[in-house]
C-alpha positions as CSV (number, residue, x, y, z in Angstrom):
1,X,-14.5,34.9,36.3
2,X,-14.3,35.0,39.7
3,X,-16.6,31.8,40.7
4,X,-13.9,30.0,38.1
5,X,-10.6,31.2,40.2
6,X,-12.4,30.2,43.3
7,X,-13.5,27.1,41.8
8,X,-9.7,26.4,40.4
9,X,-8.4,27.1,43.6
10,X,-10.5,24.5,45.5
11,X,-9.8,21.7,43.2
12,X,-6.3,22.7,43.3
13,X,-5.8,22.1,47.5
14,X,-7.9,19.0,47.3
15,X,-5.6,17.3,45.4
16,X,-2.7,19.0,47.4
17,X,-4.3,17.5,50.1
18,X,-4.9,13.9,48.9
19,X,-1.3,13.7,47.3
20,X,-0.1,13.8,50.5
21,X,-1.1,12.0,53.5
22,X,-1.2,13.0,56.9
23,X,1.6,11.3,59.6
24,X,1.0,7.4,58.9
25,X,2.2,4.9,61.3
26,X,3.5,1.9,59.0
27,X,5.5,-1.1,59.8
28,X,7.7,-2.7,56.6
29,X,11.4,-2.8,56.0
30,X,14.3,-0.9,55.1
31,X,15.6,-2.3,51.7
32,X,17.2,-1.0,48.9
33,X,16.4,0.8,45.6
34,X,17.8,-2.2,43.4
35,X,16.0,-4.9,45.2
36,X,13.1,-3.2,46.6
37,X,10.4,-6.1,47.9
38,X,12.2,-8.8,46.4
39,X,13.9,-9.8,49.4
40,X,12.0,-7.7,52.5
41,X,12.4,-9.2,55.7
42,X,14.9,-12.1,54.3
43,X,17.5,-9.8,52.4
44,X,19.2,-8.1,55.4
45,X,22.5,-8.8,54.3
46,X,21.6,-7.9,50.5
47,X,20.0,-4.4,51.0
48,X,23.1,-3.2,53.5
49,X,25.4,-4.3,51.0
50,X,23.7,-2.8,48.7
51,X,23.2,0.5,50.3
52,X,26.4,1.0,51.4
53,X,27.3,0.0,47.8
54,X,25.4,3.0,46.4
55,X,21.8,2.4,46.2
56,X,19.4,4.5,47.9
57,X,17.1,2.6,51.1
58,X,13.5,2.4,50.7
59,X,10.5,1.8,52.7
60,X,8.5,-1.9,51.8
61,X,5.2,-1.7,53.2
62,X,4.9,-5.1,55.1
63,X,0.9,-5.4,53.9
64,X,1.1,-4.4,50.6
65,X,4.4,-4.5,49.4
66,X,4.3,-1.3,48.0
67,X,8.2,0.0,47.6
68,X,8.3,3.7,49.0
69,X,11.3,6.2,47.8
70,X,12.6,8.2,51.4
71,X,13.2,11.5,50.6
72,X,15.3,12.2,53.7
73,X,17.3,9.1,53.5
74,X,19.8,9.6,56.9
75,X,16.4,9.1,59.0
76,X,17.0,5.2,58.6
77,X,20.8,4.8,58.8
78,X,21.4,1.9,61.3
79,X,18.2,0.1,60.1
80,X,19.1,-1.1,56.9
81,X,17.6,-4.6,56.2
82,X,15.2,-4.1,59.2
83,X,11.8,-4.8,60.1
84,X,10.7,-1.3,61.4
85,X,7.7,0.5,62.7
86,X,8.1,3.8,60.9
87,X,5.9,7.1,61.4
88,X,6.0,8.8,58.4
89,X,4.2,11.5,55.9
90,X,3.5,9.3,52.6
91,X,2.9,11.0,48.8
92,X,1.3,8.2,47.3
93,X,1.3,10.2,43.9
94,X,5.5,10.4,43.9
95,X,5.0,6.7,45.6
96,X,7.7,8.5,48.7
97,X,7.5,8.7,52.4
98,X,9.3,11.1,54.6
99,X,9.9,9.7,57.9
100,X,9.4,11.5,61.4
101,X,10.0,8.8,63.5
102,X,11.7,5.0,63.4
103,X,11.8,1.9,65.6
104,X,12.4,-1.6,65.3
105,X,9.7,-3.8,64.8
106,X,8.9,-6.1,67.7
């Protein structure tokens, strides 16, 4: 019984662990939840707009153009429609990011 809990327990923090990432540095755009990739880094106007209009912001990787939900949203106010260079915590499994740290992309 035992050798099960323990067992249970360590498939249970490994997939704690591999749900969430470690700090990622990623660069993509700040677009909104409506558009999402559609119109990364030629939208600017759109996803402002937009978030200002109601939808949340959310994180386009530039490589794969995967659409990323922000769970603390007032990290990226001022960068909305913006290339940026973000560090962030990513959950691939909720498909969200938290982000730590933001910049411009250059």
């Amino acid at each position: 019984m035992k050798r099960s809990l323990v067992l249970a327990a360590a498939v249970l923090s490994f997939a704690a662990a591999t749900a969430f990432a470690a700090d990622s540095k990623l660069t993509g755009y700040i677009s909104d939840s409506m558009c999402g990739a559609k119109h990364a880094g030629t939208g600017a106007a759109c996803a402002k707009k937009c978030i200002e209009g109601g939808s949340a912001p959310v994180f386009v990787d530039a490589d794969s153009k995967t659409v990323y939900a922000i769970d603390n949203p007032d990290s990226v106010k001022g960068f909305y429609g913006a290339k940026v260079d973000v560090t962030a915590t990513a959950d691939t499994d909720k498909k969200s990011v938290h982000i730590t740290a933001i910049a411009e992309a250059k």
